[in-house]
NULO-822831 format. One line per 3 residues: for each residue x, y, z of N, C-alpha, C, O. Coordinates in steps of 0.2 Angstrom, whole numbers, plus 5000, padded with zeros to 4 digits. Last residue first. Example, Ala and Ser with C-alpha at 12.3 -4.5 7.8 and 13.67 -1.06 7.14 Angstrom:
REM residues 2
5064:4989:5035:5068:4995:5036:5064:5000:5039:5067:5006:5040 ~ 5066:4972:5039:5062:4978:5039:5066:4984:5039:5071:4983:5042
END
This chain:
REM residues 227
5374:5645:5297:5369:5650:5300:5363:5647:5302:5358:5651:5304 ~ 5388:5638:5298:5383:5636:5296:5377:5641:5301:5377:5641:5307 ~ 5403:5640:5285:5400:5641:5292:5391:5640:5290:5388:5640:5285
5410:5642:5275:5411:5637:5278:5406:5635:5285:5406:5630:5289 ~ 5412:5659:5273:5414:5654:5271:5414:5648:5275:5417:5649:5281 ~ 5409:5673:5279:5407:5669:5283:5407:5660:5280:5404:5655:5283
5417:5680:5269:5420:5680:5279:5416:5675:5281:5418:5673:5287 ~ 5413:5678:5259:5419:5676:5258:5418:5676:5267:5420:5671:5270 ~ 5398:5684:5256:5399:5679:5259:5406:5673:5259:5406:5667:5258
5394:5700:5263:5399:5696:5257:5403:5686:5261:5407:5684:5265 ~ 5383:5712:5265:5386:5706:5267:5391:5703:5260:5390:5703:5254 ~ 5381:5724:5261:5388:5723:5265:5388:5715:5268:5393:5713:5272
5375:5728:5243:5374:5727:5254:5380:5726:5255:5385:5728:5251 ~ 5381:5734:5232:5378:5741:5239:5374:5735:5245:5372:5737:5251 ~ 5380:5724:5224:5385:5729:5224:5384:5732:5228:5388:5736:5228
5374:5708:5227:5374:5714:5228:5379:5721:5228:5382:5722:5233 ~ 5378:5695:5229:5379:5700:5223:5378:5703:5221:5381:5704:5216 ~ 5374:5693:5244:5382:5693:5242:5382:5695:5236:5388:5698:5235
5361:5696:5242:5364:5700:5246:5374:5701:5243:5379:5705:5242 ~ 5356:5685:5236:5356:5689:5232:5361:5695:5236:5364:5698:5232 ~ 5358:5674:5246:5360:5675:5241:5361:5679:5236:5365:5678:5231
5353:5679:5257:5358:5681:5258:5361:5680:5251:5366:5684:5249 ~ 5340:5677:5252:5338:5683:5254:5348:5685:5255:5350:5691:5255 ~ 5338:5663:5254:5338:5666:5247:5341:5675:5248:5346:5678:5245
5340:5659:5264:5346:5656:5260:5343:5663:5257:5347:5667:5256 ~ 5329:5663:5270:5336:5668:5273:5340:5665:5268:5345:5668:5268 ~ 5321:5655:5269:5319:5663:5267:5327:5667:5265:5330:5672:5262
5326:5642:5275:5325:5646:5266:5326:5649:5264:5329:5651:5259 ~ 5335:5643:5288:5330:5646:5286:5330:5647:5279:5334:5651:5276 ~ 5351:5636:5286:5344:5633:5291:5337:5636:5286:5335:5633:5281
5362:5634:5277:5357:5641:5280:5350:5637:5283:5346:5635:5279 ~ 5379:5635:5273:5373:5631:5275:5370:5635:5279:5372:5639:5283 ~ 5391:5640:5262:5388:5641:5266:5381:5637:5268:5377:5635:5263
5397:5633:5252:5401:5638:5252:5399:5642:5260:5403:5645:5264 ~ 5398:5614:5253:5395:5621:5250:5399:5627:5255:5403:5626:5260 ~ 5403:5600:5256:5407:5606:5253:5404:5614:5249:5407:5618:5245
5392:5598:5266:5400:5598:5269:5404:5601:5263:5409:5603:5264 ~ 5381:5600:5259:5381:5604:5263:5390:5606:5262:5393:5610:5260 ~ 5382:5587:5252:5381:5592:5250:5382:5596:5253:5387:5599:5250
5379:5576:5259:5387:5577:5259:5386:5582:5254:5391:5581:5250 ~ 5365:5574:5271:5369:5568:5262:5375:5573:5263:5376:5574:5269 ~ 5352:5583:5275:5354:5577:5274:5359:5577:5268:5358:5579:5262
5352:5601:5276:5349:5593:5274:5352:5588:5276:5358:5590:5279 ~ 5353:5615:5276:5354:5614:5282:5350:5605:5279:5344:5605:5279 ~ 5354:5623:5257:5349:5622:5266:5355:5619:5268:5360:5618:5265
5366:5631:5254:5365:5624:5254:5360:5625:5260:5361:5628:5266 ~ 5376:5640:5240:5375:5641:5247:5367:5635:5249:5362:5635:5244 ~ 5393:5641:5233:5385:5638:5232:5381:5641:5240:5384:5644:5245
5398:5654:5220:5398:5647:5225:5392:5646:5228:5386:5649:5227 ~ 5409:5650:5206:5403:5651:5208:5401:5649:5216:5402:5644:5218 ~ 5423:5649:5200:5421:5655:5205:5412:5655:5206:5409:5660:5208
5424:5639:5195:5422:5642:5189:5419:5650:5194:5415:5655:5193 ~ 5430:5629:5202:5434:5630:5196:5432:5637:5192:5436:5640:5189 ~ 5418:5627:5212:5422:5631:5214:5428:5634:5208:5431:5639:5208
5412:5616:5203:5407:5623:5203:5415:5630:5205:5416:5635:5202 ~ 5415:5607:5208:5418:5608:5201:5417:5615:5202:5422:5618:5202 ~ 5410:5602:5220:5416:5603:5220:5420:5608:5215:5426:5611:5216
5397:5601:5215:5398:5607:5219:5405:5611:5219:5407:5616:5218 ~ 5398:5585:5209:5400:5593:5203:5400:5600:5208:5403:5605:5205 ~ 5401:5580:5220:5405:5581:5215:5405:5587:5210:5410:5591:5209
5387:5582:5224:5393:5584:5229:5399:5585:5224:5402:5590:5224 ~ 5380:5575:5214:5379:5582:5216:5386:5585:5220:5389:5590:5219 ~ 5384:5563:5217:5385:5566:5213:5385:5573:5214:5390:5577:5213
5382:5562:5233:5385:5559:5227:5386:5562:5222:5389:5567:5223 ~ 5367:5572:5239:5374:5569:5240:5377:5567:5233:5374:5569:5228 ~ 5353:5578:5249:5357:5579:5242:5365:5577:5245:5367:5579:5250
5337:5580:5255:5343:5575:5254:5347:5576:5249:5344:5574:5243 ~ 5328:5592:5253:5332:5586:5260:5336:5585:5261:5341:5587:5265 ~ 5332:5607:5249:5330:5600:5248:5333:5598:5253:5338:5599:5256
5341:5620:5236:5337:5618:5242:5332:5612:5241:5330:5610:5236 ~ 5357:5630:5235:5351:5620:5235:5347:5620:5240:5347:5622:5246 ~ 5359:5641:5226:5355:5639:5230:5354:5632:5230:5351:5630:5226
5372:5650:5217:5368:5644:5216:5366:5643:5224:5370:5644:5228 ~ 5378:5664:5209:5378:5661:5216:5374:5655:5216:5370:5657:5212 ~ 5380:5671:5197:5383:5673:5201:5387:5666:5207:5392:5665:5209
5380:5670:5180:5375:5664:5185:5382:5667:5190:5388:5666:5189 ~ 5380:5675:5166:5381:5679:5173:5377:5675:5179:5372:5676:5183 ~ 5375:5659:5157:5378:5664:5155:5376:5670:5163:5371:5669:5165
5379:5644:5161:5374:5650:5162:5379:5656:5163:5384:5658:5167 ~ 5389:5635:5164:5387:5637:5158:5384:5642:5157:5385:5646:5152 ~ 5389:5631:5177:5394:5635:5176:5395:5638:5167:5398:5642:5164
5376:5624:5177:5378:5631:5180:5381:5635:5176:5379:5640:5173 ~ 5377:5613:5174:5376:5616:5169:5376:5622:5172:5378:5626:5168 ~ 5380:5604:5187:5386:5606:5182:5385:5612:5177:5389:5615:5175
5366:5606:5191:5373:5611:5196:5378:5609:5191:5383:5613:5192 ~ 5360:5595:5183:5361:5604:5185:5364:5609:5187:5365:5615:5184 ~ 5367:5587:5187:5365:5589:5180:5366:5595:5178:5370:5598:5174
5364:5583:5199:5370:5583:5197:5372:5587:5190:5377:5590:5189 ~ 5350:5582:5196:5351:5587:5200:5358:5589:5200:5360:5595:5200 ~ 5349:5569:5190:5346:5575:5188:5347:5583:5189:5345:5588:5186
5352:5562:5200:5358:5562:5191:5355:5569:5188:5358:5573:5185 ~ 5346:5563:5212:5353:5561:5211:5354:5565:5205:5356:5571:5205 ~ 5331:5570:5211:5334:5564:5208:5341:5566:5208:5343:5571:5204
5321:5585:5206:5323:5579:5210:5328:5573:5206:5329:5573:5200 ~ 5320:5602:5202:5323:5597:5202:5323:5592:5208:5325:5594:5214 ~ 5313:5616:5198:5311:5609:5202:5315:5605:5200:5314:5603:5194
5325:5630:5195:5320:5626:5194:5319:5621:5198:5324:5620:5201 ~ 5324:5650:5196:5321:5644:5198:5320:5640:5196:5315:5640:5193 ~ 5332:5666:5194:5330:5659:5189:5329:5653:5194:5335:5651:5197
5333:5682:5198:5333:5674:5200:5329:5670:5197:5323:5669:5198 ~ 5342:5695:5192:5338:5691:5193:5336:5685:5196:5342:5682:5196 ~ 5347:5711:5196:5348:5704:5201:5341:5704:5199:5336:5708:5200
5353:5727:5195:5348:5723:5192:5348:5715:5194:5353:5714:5191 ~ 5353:5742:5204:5353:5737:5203:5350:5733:5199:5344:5734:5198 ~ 5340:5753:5207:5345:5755:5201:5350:5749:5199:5351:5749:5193
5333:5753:5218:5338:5755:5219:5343:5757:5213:5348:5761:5214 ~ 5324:5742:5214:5322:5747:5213:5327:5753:5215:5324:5758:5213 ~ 5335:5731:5217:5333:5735:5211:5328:5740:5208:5328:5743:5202
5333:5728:5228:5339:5732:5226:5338:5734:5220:5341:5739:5218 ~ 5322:5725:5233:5324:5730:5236:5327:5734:5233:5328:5740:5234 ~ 5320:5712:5222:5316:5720:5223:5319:5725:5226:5319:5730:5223
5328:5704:5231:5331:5709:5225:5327:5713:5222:5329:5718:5218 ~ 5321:5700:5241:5328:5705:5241:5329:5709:5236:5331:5715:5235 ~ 5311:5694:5235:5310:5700:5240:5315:5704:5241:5315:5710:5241
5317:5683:5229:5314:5689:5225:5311:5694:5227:5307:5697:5224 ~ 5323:5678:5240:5329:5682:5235:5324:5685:5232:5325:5691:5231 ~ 5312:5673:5249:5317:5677:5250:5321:5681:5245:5323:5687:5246
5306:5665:5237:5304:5669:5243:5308:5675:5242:5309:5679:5238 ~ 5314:5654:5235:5314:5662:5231:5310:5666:5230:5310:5669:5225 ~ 5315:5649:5246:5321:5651:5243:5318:5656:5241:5319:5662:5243
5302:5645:5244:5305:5648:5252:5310:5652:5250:5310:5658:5252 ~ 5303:5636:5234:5296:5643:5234:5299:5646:5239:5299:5652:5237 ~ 5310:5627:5238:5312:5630:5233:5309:5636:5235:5312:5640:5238
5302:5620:5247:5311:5625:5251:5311:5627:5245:5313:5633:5247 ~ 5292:5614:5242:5290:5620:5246:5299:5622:5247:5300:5628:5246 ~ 5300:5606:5227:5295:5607:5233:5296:5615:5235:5299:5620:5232
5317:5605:5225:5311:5602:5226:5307:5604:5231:5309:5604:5237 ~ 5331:5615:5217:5330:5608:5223:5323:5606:5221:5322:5605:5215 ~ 5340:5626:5216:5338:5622:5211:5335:5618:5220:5338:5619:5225
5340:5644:5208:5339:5641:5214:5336:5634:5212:5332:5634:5207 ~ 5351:5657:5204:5351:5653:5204:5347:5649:5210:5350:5649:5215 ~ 5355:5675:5201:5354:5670:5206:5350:5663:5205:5344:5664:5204
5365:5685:5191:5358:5678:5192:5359:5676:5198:5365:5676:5200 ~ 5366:5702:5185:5366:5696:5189:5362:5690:5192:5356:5691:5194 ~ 5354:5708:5173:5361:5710:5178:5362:5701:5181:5359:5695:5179
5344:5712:5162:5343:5708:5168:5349:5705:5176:5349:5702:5182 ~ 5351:5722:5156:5345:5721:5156:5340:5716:5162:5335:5717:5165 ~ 5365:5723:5157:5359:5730:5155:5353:5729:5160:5350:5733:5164
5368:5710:5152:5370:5714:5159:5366:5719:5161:5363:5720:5167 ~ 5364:5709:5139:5360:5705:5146:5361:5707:5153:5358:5707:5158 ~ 5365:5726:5132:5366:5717:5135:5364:5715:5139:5361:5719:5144
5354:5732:5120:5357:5732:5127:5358:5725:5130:5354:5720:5131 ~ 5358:5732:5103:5351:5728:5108:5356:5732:5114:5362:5734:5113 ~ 5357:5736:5086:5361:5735:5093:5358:5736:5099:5354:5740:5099
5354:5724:5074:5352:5730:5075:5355:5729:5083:5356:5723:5086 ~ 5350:5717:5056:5354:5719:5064:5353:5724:5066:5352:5729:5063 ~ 5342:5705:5047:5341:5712:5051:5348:5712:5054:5351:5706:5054
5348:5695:5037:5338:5698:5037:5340:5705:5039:5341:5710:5035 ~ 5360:5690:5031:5360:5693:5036:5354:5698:5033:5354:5703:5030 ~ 5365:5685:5018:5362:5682:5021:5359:5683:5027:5355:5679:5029
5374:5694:5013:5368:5691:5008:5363:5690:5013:5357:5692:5013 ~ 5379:5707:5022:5382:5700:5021:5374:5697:5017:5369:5701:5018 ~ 5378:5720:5026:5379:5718:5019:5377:5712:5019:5373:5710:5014
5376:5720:5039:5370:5723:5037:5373:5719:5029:5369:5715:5027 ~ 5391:5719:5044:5386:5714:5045:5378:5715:5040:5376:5710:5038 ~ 5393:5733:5040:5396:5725:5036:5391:5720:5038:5388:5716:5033
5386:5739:5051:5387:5743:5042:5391:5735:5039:5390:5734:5033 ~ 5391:5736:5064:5384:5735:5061:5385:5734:5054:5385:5729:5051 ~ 5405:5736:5063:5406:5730:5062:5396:5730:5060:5394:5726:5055
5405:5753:5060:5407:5749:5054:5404:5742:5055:5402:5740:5050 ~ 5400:5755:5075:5396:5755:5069:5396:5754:5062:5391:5755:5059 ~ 5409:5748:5084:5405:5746:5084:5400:5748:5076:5396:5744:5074
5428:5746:5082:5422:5750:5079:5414:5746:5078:5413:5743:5073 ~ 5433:5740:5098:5431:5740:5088:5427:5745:5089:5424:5747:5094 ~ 5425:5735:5114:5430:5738:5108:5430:5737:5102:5425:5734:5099
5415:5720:5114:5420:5724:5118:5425:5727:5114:5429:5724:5110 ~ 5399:5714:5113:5405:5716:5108:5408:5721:5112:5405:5726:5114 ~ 5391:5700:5113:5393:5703:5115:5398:5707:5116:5402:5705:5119
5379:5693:5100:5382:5696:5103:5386:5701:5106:5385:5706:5103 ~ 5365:5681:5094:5367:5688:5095:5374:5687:5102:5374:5683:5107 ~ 5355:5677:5082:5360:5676:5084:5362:5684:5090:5360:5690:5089
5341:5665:5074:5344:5673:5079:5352:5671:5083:5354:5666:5085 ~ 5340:5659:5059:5344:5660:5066:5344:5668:5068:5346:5674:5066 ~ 5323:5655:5053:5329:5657:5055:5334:5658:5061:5332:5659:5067
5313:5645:5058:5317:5645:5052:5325:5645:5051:5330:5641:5050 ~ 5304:5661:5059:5302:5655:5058:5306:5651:5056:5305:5652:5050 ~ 5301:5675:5058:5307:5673:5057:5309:5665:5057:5315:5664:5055
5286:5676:5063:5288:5677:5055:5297:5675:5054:5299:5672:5049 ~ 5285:5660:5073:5285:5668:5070:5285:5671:5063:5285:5667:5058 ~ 5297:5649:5079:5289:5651:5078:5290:5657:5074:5295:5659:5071
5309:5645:5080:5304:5640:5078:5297:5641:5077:5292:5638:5075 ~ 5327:5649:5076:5318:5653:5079:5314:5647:5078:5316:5644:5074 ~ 5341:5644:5083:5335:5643:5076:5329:5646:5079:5328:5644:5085
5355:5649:5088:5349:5647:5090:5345:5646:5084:5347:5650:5080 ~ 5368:5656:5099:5363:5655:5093:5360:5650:5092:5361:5645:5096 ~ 5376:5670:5107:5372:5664:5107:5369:5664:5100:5368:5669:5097
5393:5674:5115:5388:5675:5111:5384:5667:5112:5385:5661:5114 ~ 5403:5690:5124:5396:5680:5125:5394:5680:5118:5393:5685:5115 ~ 5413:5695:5120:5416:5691:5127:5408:5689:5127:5406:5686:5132
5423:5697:5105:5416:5694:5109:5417:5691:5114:5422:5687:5115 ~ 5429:5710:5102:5431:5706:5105:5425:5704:5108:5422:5707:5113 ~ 5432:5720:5087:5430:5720:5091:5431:5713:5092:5433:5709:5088
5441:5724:5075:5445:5726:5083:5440:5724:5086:5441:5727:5091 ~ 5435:5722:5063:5436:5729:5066:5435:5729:5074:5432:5733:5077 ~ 5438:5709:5062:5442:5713:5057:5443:5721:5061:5447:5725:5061
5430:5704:5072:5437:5704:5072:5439:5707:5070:5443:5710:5073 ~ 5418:5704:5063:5420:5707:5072:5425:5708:5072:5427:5714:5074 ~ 5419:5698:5054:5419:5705:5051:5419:5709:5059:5419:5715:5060
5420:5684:5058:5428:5688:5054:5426:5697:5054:5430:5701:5053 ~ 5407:5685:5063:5416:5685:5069:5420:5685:5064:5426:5686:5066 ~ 5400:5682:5051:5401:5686:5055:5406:5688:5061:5407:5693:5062
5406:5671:5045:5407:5677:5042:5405:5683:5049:5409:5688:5050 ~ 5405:5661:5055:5412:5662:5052:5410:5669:5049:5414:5673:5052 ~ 5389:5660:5053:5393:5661:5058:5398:5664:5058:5399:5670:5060
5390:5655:5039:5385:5663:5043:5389:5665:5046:5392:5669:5045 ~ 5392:5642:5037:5398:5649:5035:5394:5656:5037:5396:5661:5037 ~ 5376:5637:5028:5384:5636:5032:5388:5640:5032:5390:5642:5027
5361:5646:5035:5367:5644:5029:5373:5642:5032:5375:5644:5037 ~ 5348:5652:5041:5351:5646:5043:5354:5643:5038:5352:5637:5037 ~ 5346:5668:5040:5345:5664:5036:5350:5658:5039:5356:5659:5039
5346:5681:5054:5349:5677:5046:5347:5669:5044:5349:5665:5048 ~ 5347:5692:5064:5342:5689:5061:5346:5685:5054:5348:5689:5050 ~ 5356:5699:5078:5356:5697:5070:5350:5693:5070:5347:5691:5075
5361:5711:5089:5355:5707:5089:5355:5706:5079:5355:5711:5075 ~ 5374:5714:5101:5372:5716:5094:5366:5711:5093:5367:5706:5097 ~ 5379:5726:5112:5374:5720:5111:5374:5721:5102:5374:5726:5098
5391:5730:5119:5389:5733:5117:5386:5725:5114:5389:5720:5114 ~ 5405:5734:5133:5402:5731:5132:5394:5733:5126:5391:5738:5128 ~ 5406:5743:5144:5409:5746:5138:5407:5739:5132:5408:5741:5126
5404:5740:5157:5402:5743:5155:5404:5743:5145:5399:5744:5142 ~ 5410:5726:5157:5404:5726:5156:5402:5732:5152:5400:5731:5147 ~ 5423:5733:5161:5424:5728:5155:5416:5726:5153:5416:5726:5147
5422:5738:5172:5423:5742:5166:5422:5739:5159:5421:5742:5154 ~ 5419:5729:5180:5414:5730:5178:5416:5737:5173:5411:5741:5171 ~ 5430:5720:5179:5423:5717:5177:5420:5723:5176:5416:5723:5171
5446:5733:5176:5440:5728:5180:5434:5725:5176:5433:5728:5170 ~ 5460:5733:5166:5453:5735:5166:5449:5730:5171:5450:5724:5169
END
């Protein structure tokens, strides 16, 4: 089966419960029980609202019997609500990521959040998450937490100067199929990115291109090279 069979078939569950020990374990035993298979999940403490307190929890369920695993879950003492949501794929599709400082950031995503308007009114989904980041440790930081983010496609550097550490974890980034694409700057970030793009407009604009299910640019043929 491919990714994007595998997305499709995919099915969102959204929980409300009571922050108890053993919540969790109970519900992935009663997923598993009825054959289904979490390919993401997230939890979390509410901190505001009428569920104030409590855990949201939610995931992403491939196969089983999706409306026995509601109908149990619904039992458990502890379990407020559930109810079946549309996955994050659904809903906000593929990320593009953009990290650096200043005006190249704005430029960056510039560009990708004019591209992926294009594509998405098209019927694609491509979003782009922005943040300001300065500093060496802070930035290194960053670009490891990537590989965390949950459908994080392609990463953007944008900024003068970036090396040392940062360079390091770029490296890592490659472990997890992500690949980067790097203004045209200063420092030894560039020499291991996937691609180097003088123009910001145009980094961002290519970034979303390569995630793109219907352009034709793919940025495996032009690996290594600087535009």
């Amino acid at each position: 089966m491919d990714m994007a069979e595998t997305i499709e078939s995919q099915k969102g569950l959204r929980i409300i419960a009571r922050n108890e020990v053993g919540v969790l374990r109970d519900i992935t035993a009663i997923i598993a029980g009825k054959g289904g298979n979490i390919g993401y999940a997230q939890s979390f403490i509410l901190q505001y609202g009428e569920y104030a307190g409590n855990a949201l929890m939610y995931f992403e369920i491939e196969g089983g019997d999706f409306g026995a695993i509601i109908t149990e879950v619904k039992k458990l003492p502890a379990v407020i609500e559930a109810e079946e949501e549309p996955t994050f794929e659904d809903v906000f599709g593929k990320r593009v990521i953009i990290f650096g400082g200043g005006a190249l950031v704005s430029q960056v995503a510039l560009g990708a959040i004019s591209e992926a308007d294009r594509h998405n009114l098209r019927g694609e989904r491509i979003s782009v998450d922005t943040m300001a980041v300065v500093g060496e440790e802070e930035l290194a930081e960053a670009v490891k937490a990537v590989a965390r983010l949950h459908r994080a496609e392609v990463l953007v550097l944008a900024g003068g100067l970036m090396g040392g550490k940062i360079t390091e974890e770029i490296k890592k980034l490659r472990k997890y199929g992500i690949p980067v694409i790097s203004l045209n700057m200063f420092g030894s970030a560039p020499s291991v990115s996937d691609l180097i793009v003088s123009d910001p407009v145009m980094a961002g604009t290519l970034a979303v291109m390569h995630i793109s299910e219907k352009a034709k640019f793919n940025l495996e043929r032009v690996r290594g090279r600087k535009i």
